[in-house]
N, C-alpha and C positions, 0 to 999 in steps of 0.2 A: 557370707559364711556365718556360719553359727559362732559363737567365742569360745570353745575347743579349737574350732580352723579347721575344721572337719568338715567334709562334707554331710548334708544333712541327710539322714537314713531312712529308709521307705521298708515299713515296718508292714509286714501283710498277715492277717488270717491263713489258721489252718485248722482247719476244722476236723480232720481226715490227714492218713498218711496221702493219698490222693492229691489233694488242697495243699499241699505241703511241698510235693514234685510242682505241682501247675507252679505256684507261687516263686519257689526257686527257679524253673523256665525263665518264665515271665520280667525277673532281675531285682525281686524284694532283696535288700540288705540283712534280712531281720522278719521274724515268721514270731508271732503268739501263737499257744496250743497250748490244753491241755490234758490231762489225765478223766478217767472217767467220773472221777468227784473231786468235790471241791473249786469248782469254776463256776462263770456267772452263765455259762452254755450249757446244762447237763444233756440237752435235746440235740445237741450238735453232736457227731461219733464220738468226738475223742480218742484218749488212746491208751491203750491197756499200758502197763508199765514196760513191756518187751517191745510193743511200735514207739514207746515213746522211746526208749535205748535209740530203736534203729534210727527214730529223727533224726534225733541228736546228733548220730554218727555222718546220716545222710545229709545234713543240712551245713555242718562242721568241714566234709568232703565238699561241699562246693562253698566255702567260705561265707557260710550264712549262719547268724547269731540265731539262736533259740530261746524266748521267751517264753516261762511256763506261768499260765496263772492259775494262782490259788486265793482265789480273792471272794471266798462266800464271807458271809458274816456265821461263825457258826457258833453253833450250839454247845453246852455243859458234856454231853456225852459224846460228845465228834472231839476231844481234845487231844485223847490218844491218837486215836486215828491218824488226827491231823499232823501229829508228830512221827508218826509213822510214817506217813507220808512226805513230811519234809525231807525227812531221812532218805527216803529211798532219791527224791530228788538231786538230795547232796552227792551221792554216789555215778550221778546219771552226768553232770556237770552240765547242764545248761549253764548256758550265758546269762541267767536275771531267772530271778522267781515273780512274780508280781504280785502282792497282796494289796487288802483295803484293812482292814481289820487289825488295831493294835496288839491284840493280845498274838496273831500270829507271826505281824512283822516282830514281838517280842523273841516266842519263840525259833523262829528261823531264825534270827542273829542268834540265839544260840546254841543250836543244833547245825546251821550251815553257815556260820561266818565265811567260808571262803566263796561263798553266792551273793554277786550281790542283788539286794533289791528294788525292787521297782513298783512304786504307791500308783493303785489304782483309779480311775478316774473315780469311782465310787465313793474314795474319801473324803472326794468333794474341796481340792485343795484351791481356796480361793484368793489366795493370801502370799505375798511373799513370805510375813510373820509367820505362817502354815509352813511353807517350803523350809524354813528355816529351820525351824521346830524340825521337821522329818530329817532333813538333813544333818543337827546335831545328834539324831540319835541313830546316824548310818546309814540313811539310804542315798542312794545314789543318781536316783531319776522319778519324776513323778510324769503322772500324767493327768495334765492339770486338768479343770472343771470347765466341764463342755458351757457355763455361762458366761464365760471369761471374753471380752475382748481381744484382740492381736495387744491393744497398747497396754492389758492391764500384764496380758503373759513375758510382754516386752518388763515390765519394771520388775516380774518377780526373778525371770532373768540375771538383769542387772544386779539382783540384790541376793543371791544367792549362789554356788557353788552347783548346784546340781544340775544330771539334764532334765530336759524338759521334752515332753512328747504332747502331742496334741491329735486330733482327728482331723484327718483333711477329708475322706470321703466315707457315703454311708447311711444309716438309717439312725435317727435323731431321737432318744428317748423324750418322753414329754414331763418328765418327772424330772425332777433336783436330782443331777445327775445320775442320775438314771437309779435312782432309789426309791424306787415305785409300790404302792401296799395294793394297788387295785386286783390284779392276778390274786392276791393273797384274800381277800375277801370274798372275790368274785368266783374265783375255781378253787381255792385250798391250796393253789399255787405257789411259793413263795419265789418273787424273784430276786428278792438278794441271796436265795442258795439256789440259781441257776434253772428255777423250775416255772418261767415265765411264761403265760399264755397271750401274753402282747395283745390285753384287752383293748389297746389304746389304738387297736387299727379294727377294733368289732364294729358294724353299724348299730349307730344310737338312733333313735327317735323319742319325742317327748307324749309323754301321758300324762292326763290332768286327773289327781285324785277323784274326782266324780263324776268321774264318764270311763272306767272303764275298759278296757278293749279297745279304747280309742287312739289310734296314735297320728301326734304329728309329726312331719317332718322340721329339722330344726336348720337345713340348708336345702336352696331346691338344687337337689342331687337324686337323679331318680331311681338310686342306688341306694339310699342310706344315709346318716347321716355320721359323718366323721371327726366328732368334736374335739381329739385328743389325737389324731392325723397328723404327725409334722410330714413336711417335705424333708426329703433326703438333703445331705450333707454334700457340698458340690465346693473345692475349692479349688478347681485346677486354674480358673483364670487368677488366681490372687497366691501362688506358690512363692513368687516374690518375696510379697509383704510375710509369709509363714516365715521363709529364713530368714529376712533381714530382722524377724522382730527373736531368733535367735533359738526356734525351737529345735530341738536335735534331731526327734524325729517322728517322721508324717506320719501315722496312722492309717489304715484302712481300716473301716469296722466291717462283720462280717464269717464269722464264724458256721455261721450256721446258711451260708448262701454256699451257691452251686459253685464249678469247678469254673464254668462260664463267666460268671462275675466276676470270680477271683482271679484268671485270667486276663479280662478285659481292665481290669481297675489296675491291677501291679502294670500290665503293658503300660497303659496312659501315662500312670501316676511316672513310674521308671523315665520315660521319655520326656514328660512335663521338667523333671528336676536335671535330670543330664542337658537338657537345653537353658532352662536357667544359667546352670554355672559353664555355659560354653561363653554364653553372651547375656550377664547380667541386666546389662542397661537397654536391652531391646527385648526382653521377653516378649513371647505372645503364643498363643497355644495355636498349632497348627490346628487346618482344619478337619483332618482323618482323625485328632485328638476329641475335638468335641463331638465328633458324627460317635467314635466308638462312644463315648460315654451315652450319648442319646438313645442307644439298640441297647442298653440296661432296663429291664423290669424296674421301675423305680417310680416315685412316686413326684416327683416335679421335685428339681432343685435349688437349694437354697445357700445362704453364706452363714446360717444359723445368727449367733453371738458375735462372729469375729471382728467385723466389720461396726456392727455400731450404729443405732440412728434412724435406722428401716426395721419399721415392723413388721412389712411386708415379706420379710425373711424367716420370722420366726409364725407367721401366722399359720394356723390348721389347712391343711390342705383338703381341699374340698373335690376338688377335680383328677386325681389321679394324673394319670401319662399325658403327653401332649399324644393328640391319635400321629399316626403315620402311616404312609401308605404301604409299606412293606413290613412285616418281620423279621426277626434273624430269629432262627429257634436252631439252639445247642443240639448236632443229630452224632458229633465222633468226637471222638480223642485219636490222635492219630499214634499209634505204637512201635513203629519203623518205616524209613524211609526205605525203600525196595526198588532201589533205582529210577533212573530218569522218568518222571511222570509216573509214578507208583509210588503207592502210599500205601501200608497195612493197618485198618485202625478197627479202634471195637466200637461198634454203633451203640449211641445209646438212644436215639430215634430214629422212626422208618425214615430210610432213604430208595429212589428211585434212578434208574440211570436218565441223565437226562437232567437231573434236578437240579438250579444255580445255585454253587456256592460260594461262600466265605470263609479263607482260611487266615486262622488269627496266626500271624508267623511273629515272630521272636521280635522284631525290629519294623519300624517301616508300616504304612499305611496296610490293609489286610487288602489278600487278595481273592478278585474275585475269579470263579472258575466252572467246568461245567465237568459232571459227572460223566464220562464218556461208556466207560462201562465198570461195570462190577462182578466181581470175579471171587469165589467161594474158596474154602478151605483146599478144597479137592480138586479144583479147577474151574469147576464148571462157571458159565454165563450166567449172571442171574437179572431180572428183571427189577429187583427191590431187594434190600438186606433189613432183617430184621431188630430192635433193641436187643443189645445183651450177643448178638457173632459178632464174629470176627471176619473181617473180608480187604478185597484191596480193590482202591478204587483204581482207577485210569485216568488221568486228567491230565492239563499242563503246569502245574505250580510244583515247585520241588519241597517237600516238608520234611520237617523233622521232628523225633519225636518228644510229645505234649504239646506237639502244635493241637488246636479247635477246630475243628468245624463246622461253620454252620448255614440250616439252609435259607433262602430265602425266597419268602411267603408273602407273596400278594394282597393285601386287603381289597376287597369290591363294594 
């Protein structure tokens, strides 16, 4: 257990009121999301000031904390704003504001002392002396610096009062905590105000001042070369060592990824931690646990920093996906359960009658199942349902709804 005696909280992206339902489903304690400015995602939806009310209200209704981040580094002329903005926050009650930026954690203590805050990984907190520093001047949780060990987040821990959050799964900025200038030179981008064009996954090849037009490759990759590539953030076999070194709460990165991911990463992660604290001393991640994470678009993963000692974890990924023989590709969302063996969902790829699928269900390994037929608004039989209807399939799996679906596709 953490030292609160709490159990430890699985904190999920919500990019979208959408992402927001999946994630609740799915068993997050705790959902980030923000407003349409002032977050490090401006490319993500977000959410006007009246879907973020209804969060709030919808997430507070099924017992789930709402973290709002406001963590740009902003500007001379963004200061009103910003205050305006905090304001309207105050009134909204989220559970924690999140910032990186002194001058804002200033002003939110005082405009919303009764919110409390929560220091972004942005600020690069590497230090228990750091922690300590934030913590005497009120904050309440940090979310330490993706360079950090498990043993050095263990000692700031012990040496402080606050909680501590960390990132268990996800995509790995390559920059000091993810405080990157490259977008900013390269596209006019800035990504400490949320406007990143994630040059660090472009293909590079090398050119020699006088020759030209010439380019070489800099890994044999017959794609490209991906100098600035991390592999993804993979910590579900080491969930253990997360709580015993006493962090409050896990992390998903991911704001800006599909309803599918955000789905499949809360399912895992939820079940990884509920099996921990059933049976500490024998942990092990089932195996329906690692197969769901392997059907993620991801780029090979890794244990980043935490662990310690292997460079091998932090090296550029060069190679992309392990291949596999099949894919899972996201084709529903399922919207009501319609009695025994009927499902009504809204397609968001073509599907065919006939076609295997995968329904991601609430609990429990996902099931698999076969399209038997499909059946229209109106009635009618249909041969295929297109992205964007609405229709109900026929099958044998009983769903319910923000259950996934998905199909699965053959590689030859």
């Amino acid at each position: 257990m953490t030292k609160t005696n709490k159990k430890t909280e699985l904190l999920a992206p919500a990019g979208n009121f959408e992402k927001l339902e999946i994630a609740v489903h799915y068993g997050a304690d705790a959902v980030y999301l923000a407003g349409k400015d002032f977050s490090l995602r401006n490319f993500s939806e977000n959410f006007t000031p009246d879907e973020m009310r209804q969060a709030v209200k919808f997430a507070h209704k099924h017992g789930v904390k709402v973290y709002v981040a406001c963590n740009i580094y902003p500007r001379n002329y963004e200061q009103k704003a910003i205050a305006d903005h905090l304001g309207m926050l105050g009134e909204m009650h989220p559970d924690a504001v999140i910032v990186a930026d002194p001058g804002i954690f200033m002003e939110a203590r005082k405009l919303i002392p009764q919110i409390p805050l929560h220091l972004s990984t942005q600020a690069n907190t590497t230090s228990y002396k750091s922690a300590q520093f934030w913590e005497s001047l009120g904050a309440k949780r940090v979310n330490v610096a993706r360079e950090l060990s498990l043993k050095e987040i263990k000692e700031i821990v012990d040496n402080c009062s606050l909680e501590t959050e960390a990132f268990v799964h996800g995509a790995l900025c390559i920059s000091y905590s993810g405080r990157c200038l490259l977008s900013t030179f390269m596209a006019k981008r800035d990504s400490n105000r949320g406007m990143c064009c994630h040059p660090c996954r472009f293909r590079y090849t090398l050119m020699e001042e006088k020759r030209p037009g010439q380019y070489f490759p800099i890994a044999e990759d017959d794609r490209g070369a991906y100098i600035f590539n991390s592999k993804d953030l993979c910590m579900i076999e080491h969930i253990p060592e997360m709580i015993e070194a006493g962090v409050t709460s896990l992390k998903i990165e991911g704001r800006m990824k599909g309803i599918n991911y955000v789905g499949s990463a809360v399912k895992v992660y939820r079940e990884a931690i509920d099996t921990y604290y059933k049976n500490p001393e024998h942990y092990k991640i089932k195996e329906h646990m690692a197969e769901e994470l392997a059907k993620m678009n991801y780029r090979g993963y890794c244990t980043g920093f935490y662990l310690g000692g292997d460079p091998d974890q932090v090296v550029p990924n060069y190679t992309g996906n392990n291949y596999q023989a099949a894919e899972h590709v996201f084709v529903a969302k399922v919207i009501e359960n319609a009695g025994p063996g009927r499902a009504i969902i809204n397609v968001r790829n073509k599907i065919f009658k006939g076609d295997e699928i995968e329904i991601l269900t609430k609990k429990g390994p996902v099931q698999t199942d076969k399209i038997d037929e499909i059946v229209s608004e109106d009635g009618e039989f249909l041969p295929f349902a297109q992205p964007n209807s609405t229709v109900t399939l026929l099958m044998n799996t009983e769903c319910s709804p923000n259950d996934l679906i998905r199909k699965i596709r053959y590689r030859v």
